[in-house]
C-alpha positions as CSV (number, residue, x, y, z in Angstrom):
1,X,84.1,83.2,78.2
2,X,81.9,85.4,79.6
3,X,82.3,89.0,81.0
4,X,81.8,89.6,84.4
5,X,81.7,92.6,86.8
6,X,84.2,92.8,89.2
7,X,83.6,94.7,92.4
8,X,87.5,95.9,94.3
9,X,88.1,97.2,97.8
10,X,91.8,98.7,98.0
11,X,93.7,99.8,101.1
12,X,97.1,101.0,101.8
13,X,99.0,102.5,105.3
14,X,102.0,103.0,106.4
15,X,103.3,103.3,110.1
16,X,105.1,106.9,110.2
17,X,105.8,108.7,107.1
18,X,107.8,107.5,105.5
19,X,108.3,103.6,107.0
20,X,106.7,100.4,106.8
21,X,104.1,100.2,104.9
22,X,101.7,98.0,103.7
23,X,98.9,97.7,100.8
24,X,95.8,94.8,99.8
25,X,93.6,94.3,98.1
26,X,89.9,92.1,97.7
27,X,88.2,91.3,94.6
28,X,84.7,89.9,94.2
29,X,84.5,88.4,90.6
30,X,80.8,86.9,91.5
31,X,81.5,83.7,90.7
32,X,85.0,82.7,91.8
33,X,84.4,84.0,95.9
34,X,87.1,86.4,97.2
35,X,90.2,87.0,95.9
36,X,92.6,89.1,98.5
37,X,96.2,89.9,98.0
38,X,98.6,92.1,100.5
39,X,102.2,93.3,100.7
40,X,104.4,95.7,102.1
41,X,107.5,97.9,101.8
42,X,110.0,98.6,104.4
43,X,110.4,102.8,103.8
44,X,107.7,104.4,102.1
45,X,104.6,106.4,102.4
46,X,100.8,105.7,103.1
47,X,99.8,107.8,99.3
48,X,102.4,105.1,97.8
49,X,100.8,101.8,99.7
50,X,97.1,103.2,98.6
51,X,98.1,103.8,94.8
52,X,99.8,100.5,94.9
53,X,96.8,98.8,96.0
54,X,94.5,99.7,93.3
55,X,97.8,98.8,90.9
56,X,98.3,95.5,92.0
57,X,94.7,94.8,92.1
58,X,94.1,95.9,88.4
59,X,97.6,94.1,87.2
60,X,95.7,91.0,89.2
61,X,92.5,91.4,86.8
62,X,94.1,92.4,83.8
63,X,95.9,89.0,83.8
64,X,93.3,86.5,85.7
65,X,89.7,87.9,85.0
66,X,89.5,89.0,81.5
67,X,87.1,90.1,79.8
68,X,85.3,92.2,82.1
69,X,82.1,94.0,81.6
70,X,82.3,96.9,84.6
71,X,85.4,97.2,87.4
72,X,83.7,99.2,90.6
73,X,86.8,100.2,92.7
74,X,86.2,101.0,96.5
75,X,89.0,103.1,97.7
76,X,89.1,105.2,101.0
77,X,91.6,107.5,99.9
78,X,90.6,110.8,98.3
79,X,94.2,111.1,96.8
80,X,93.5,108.4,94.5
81,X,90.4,108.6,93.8
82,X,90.7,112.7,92.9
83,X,94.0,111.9,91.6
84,X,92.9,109.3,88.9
85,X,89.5,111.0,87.7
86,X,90.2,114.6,87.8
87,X,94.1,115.8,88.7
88,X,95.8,113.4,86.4
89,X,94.3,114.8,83.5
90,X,96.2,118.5,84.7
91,X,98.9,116.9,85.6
92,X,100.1,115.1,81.7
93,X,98.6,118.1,80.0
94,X,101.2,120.3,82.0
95,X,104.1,117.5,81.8
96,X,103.6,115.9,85.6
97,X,103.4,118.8,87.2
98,X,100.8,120.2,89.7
99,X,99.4,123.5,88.8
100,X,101.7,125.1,91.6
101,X,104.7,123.9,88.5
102,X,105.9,121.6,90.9
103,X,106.3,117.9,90.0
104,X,103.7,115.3,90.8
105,X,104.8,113.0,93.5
106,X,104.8,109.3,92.8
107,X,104.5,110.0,89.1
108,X,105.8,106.6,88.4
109,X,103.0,105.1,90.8
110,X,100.2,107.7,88.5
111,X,101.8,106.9,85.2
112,X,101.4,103.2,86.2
113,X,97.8,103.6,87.3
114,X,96.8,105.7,84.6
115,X,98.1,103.2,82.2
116,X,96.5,100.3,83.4
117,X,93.0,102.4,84.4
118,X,92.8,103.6,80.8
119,X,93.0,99.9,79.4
120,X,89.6,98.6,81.7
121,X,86.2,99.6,82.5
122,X,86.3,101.4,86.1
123,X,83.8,103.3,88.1
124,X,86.1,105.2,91.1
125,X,84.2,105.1,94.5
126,X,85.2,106.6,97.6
127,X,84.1,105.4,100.9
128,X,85.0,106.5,104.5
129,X,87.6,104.5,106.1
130,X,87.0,102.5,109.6
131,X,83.2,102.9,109.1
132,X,82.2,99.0,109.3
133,X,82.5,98.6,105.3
134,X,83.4,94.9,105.4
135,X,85.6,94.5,102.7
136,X,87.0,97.9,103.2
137,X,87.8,96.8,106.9
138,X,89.5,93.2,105.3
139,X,92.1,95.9,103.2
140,X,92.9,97.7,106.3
141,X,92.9,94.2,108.5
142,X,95.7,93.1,105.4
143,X,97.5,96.4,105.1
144,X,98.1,96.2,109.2
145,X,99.4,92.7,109.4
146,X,101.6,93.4,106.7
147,X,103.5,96.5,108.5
148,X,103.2,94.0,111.7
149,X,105.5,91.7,109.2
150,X,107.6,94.4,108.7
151,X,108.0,95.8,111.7
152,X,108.2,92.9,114.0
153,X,111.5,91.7,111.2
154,X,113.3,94.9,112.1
């Protein structure tokens, strides 16, 4: 089998905070065409859909496109992408908590990341939100139908 380089865009939103929220994902494996996945939750919060995009989307490759020889990640959220290449490594050096003492919020959503992120070969990208990125705009196209799921089943 041979290794491949896998290029992610990741979304996630949430309609007041906390409430619905929703989270996708799009994958281009280069040889396989796009891969996109979405879901939602029916209380939670707009940091929690954006971590849990980049989760599912590295549980997704971790199980369907081994091996890989580079993962680029496309987020537009600055949470995670400061969160996972500079705060986290604060954060388990002083027990989960921020450098204020308090403790990190969503730890179980950074413990899961971190876990998974340390296992796989990622460059972190940021790029502006809503600024005609195509596969960005497809994660934020997903992420909005799924609160519409969620908020139309109320």
């Amino acid at each position: 089998m041979q290794k491949r380089d896998v290029v992610v865009f990741t979304d996630g939103g949430c309609s007041g905070n906390p409430g619905p929220g929703g989270w996708a994902f799009v994958i281009n494996d280069g040889e396989n065409g796009l891969v996109e996945q979405s879901g939602g939750e029916s209380q939670t919060t707009n940091n929690r859909m954006e971590l849990q995009a980049v989760i599912k989307a590295l549980e997704y490759i971790s199980i369907n496109l081994k091996p890989v020889t580079t993962i680029q990640i496309h987020t537009d959220s600055q949470y995670v992408k400061n969160g996972i290449t500079l705060w986290i490594h604060t954060w388990k050096k002083n027990g989960w908590r921020t450098a204020a003492k308090a403790p990190v919020k969503n730890k179980e959503y950074w413990m899961a990341l971190d876990s998974l992120a340390s296992k796989l070969p990622i460059t972190w990208h940021w790029v502006k939100g809503h600024a005609g990125i195509e596969l960005n705009e497809r994660c934020d196209t997903l992420v909005r139908q799924e609160m519409d799921l969620l908020l139309n089943n109320r």
